[in-house]
C-alpha positions as CSV (number, residue, x, y, z in Angstrom):
1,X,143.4,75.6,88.4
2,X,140.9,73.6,86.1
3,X,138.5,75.5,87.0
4,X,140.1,79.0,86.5
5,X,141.1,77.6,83.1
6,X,137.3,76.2,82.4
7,X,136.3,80.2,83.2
8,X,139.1,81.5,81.2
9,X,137.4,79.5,78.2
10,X,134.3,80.7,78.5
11,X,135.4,84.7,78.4
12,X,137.4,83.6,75.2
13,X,133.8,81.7,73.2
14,X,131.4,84.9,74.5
15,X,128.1,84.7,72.3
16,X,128.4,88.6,71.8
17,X,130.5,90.0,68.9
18,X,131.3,93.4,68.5
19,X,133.6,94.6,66.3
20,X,137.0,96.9,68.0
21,X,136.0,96.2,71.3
22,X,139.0,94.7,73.7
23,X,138.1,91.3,75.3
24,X,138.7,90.9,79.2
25,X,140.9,88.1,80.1
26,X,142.3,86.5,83.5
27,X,139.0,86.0,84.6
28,X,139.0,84.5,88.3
29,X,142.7,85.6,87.9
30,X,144.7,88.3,89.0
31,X,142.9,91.0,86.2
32,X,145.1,92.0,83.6
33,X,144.6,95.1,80.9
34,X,143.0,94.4,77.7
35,X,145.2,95.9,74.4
36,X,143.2,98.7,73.3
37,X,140.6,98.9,70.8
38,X,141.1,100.8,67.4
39,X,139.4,104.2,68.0
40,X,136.3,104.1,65.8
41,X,135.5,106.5,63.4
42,X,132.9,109.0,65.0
43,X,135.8,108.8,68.1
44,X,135.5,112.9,68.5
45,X,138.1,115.0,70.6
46,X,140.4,113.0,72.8
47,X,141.7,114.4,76.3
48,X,142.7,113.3,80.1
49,X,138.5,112.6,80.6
50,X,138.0,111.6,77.6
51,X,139.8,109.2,75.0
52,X,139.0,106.0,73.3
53,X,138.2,103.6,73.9
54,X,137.5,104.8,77.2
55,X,139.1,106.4,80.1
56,X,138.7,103.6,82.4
57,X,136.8,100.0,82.9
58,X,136.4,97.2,85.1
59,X,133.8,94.6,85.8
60,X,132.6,92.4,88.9
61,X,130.9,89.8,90.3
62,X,128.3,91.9,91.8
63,X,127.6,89.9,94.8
64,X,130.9,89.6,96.5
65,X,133.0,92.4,94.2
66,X,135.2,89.9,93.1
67,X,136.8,92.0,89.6
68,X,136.8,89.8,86.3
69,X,138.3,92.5,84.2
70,X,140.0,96.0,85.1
71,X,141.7,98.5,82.8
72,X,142.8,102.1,84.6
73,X,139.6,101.0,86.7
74,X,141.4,104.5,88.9
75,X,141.3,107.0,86.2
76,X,140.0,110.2,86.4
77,X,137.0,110.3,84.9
78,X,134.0,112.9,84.3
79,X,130.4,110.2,85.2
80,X,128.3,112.8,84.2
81,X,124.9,111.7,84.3
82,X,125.8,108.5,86.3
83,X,126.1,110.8,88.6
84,X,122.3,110.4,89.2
85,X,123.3,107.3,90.4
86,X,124.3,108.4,93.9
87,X,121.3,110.7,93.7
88,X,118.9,107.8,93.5
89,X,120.6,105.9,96.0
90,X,120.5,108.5,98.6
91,X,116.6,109.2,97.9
92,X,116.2,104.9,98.2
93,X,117.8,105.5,101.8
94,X,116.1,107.9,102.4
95,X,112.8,106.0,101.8
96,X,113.6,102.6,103.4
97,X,114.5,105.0,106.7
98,X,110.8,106.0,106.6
99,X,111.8,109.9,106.0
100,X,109.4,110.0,103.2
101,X,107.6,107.4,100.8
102,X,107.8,106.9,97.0
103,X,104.7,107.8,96.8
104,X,105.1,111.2,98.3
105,X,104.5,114.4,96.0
106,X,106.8,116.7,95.6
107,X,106.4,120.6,95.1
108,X,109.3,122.0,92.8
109,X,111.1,125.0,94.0
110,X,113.3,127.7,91.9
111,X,115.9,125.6,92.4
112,X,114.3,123.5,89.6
113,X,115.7,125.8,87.0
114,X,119.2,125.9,87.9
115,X,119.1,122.5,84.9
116,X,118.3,122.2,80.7
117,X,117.4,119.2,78.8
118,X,117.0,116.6,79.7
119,X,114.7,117.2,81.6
120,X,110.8,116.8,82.5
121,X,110.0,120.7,82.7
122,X,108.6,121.0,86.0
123,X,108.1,124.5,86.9
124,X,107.9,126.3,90.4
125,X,104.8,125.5,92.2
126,X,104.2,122.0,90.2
127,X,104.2,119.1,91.4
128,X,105.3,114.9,91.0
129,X,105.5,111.8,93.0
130,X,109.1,110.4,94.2
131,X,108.7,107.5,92.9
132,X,107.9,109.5,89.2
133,X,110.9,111.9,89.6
134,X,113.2,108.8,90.2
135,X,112.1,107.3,86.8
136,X,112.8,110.2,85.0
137,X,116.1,110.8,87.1
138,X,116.6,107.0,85.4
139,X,115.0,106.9,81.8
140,X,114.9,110.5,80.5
141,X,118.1,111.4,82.5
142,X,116.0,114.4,83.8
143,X,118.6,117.1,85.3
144,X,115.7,119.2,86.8
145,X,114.1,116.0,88.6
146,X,117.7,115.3,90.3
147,X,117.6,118.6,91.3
148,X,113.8,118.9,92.4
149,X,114.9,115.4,94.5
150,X,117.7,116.9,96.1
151,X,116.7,119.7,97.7
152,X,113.5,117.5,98.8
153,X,115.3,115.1,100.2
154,X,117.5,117.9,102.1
155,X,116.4,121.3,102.1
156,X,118.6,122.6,100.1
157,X,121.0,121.6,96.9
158,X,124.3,122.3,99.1
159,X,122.8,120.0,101.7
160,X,122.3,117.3,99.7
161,X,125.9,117.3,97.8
162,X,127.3,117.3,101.1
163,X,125.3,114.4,102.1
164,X,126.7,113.0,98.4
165,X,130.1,113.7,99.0
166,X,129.5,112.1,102.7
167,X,128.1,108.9,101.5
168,X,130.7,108.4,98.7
169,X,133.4,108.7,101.4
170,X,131.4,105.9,103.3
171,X,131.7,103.6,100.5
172,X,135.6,104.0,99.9
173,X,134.9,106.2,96.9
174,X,138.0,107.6,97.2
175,X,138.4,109.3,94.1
176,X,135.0,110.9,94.3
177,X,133.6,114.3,94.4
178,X,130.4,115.5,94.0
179,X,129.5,119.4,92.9
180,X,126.0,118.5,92.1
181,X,123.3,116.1,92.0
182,X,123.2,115.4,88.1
183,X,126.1,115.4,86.1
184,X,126.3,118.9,84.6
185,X,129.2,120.3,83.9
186,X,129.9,124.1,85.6
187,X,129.7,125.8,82.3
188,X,127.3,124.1,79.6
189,X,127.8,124.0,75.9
190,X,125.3,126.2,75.5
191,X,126.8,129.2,78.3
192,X,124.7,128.6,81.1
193,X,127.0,128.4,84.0
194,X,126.0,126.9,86.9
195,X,126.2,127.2,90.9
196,X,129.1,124.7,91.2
197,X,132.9,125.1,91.2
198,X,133.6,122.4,88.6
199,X,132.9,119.2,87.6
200,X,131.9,115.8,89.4
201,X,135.0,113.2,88.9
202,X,134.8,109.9,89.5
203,X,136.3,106.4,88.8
204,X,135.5,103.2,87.2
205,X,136.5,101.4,90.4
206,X,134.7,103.9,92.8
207,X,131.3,103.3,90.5
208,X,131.6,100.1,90.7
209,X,131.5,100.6,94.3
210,X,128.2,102.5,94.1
211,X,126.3,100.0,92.1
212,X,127.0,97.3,94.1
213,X,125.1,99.7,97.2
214,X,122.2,100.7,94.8
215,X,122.1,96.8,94.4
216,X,121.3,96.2,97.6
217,X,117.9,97.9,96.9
218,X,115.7,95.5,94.7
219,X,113.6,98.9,94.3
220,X,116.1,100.8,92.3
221,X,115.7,98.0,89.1
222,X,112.4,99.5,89.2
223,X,113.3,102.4,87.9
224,X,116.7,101.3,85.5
225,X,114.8,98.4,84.0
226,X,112.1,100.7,81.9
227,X,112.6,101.2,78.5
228,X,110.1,103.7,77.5
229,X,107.6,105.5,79.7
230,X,105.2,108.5,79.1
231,X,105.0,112.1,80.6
232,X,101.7,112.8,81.4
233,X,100.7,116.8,82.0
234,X,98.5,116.6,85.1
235,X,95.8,119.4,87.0
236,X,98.6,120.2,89.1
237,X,102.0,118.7,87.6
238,X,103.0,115.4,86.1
239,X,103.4,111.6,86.5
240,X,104.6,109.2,84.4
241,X,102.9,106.0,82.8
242,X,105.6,103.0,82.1
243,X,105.2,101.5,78.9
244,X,107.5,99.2,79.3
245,X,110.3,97.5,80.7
246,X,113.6,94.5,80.4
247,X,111.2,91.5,79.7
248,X,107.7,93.3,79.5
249,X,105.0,93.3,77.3
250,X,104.5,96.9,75.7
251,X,101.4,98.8,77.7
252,X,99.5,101.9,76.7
253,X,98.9,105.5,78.5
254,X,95.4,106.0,79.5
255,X,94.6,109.3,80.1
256,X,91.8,110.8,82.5
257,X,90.0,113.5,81.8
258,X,92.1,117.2,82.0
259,X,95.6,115.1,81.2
260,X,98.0,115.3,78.2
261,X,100.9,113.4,77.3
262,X,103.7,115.6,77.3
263,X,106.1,113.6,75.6
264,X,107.3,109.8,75.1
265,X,110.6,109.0,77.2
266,X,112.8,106.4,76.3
267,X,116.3,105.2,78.2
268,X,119.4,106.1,77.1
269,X,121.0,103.0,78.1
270,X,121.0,101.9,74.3
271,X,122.1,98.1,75.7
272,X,118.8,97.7,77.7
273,X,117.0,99.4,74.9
274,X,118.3,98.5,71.6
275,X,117.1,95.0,69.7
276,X,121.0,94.9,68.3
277,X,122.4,95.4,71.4
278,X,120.6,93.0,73.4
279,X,122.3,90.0,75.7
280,X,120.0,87.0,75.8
281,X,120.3,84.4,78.1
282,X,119.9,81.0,77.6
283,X,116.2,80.6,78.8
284,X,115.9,83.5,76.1
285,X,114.9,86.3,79.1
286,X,116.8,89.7,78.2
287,X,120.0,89.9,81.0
288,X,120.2,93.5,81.0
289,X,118.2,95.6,83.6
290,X,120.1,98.8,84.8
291,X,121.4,100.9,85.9
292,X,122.6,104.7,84.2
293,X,124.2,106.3,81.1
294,X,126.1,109.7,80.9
295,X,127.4,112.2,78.3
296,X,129.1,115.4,78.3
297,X,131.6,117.0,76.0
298,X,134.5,117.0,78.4
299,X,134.2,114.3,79.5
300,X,132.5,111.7,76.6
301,X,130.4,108.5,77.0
302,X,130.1,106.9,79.8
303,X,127.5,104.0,81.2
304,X,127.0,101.7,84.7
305,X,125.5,98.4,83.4
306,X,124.3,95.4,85.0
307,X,122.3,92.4,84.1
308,X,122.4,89.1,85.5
309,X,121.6,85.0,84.4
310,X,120.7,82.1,86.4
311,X,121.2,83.8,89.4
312,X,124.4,85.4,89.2
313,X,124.9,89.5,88.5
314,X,127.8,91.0,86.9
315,X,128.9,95.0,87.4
316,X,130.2,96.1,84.1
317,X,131.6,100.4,84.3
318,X,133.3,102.2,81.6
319,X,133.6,105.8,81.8
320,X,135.3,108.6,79.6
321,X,134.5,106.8,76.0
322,X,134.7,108.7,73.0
323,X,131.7,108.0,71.7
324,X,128.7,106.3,72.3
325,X,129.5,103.4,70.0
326,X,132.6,102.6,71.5
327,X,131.1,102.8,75.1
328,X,128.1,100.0,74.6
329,X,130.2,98.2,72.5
330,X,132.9,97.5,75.2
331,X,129.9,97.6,77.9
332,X,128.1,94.8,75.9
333,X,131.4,92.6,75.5
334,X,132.1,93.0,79.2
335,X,128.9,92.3,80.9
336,X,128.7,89.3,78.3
337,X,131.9,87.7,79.1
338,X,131.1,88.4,83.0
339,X,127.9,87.0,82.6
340,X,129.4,83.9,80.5
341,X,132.1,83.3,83.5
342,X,129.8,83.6,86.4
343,X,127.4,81.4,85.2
344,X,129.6,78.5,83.6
């Protein structure tokens, strides 16, 4: 009991403050709802997948899954891009199994195109490492890399969202299903429509179930943890230069002769990115280092975070948001107050 209290204490004096955001309680106690936050002002459209301040939330002690903090953690939910998520854990499988390495190149087929922005722009014929296509599948959210990775991985895209919807069933994702291996929706908001029935749904609980898996892959903070990184045009395709990462120094591209940078890439996890929305630990190292970010009209913002301190690591998800605003500032309270528990 004292020490549930002590705990309790700590979520209560979190260093974080961000304004409207609802504070988890009954921390190392059965997990209770936290009252809703006002809906801010750039809120948009509200629906079933998408509402503020977010469809559904829940946070963990990533080690043994132990929840801190749940609110309608089983909603429906659209993920998105964190969809890419179970892409990248498949391909990290796939690797530690010795079916191919990260360093492997990759030739992009037709299928390549069957995605818009973001994206890297790999065309037919071209080609880019695994290890290159994951951290654009990470950083620049690349919808053509998830798909060039896919059918790479399996032969073909409806191979490897079988293989998707398979592994999600392995993990107790219950509420999962998979239509493709990057979080577009079947129609985009421009009018492409795409080979898929509808759209990947999800839950906060069942994505919480996947990062804990993609945890158990050191490798995959690899990829989540870099902040910016360049494109680089090569003789034959691309690669892609970090420039830096959670805790790094900043590094320059150097280019060899015949190269071009493309373009500069940076993460659109604003809470491992952003100065303002930084946690620092006490030894003053940045906590944040993964994982994914998604966004589509139907379904609003939506982002897996993670970040850990002395030792400890904390699963924050919250999916369907409203806006962007509203989803990294109830991401950044959560992970904080995780962080502030676990580590008391």
């Amino acid at each position: 009991m004292k020490r549930a209290i002590a705990l309790a204490l700590v979520v209560s004096f979190a260093v974080v403050a961000v304004s409207a955001a609802p504070r988890p309680t009954g921390i190392r106690a059965a997990p209770r709802r936290a009252p809703a936050a006002k809906t801010a002002p750039d809120a948009g459209p509200q629906s079933a997948h998408r509402r503020s301040p977010y469809v559904g939330a829940i946070s963990v002690n990533a080690k043994n899954g132990e929840v801190l903090f749940e609110d309608n953690a089983d909603a429906a939910a659209y993920p998105a891009s964190v969809t890419k998520l179970m892409t990248l854990l498949l391909v990290l499988e796939d690797v530690r199994a010795g079916r191919y390495a990260l360093d492997a190149e990759v030739v992009a087929t037709a299928d390549a195109y069957k995605s818009e922005p973001s994206w890297v722009g790999i065309k037919v014929g071209e080609s880019m490492s695994v290890r290159d296509l994951c951290t654009a599948l990470m950083v620049e959210s690349a919808n053509d890399a998830a798909i060039v990775l896919g059918v790479h991985a399996s032969g073909s895209l409806d191979a490897f969202v079988a293989r998707m919807n398979e592994r999600a069933a392995a993990l107790g994702m219950r509420s999962t299903r998979y239509y493709n291996p990057n979080g577009l929706p079947p129609a985009s908001s421009s009018g492409k429509r795409y080979p898929w029935k509808s759209f990947n749904v999800s839950t906060a609980r069942d994505q919480m179930r996947l990062a804990r898996e993609i945890l158990r892959h050191p490798e995959a903070l690899e990829f989540t943890s870099v902040k910016t990184c360049d494109l680089v045009k090569t003789q034959g395709g691309y690669r892609i230069a970090v420039t830096r990462r959670a805790n790094g120094p900043l590094a320059t591209t150097a280019l060899a002769p015949g190269e071009r940078l493309v373009k500069q890439m940076r993460n659109h996890n604003n809470v491992l990115r952003m100065d303002k929305l930084k946690i620092i630990n006490p030894d003053g190292r940045e906590a944040v280092d993964g994982l994914k970010t998604g966004y589509i009209d139907a379904g609003g913002s939506s982002v897996v975070l993670t970040g850990s301190r002395k030792g400890a690591r904390a699963v924050v998800v919250v999916l369907g948001s409203s806006s962007s605003k509203e989803r990294d500032a109830n991401a950044t309270r959560l992970l904080s107050d995780a962080l502030g528990a676990l580590s008391w």
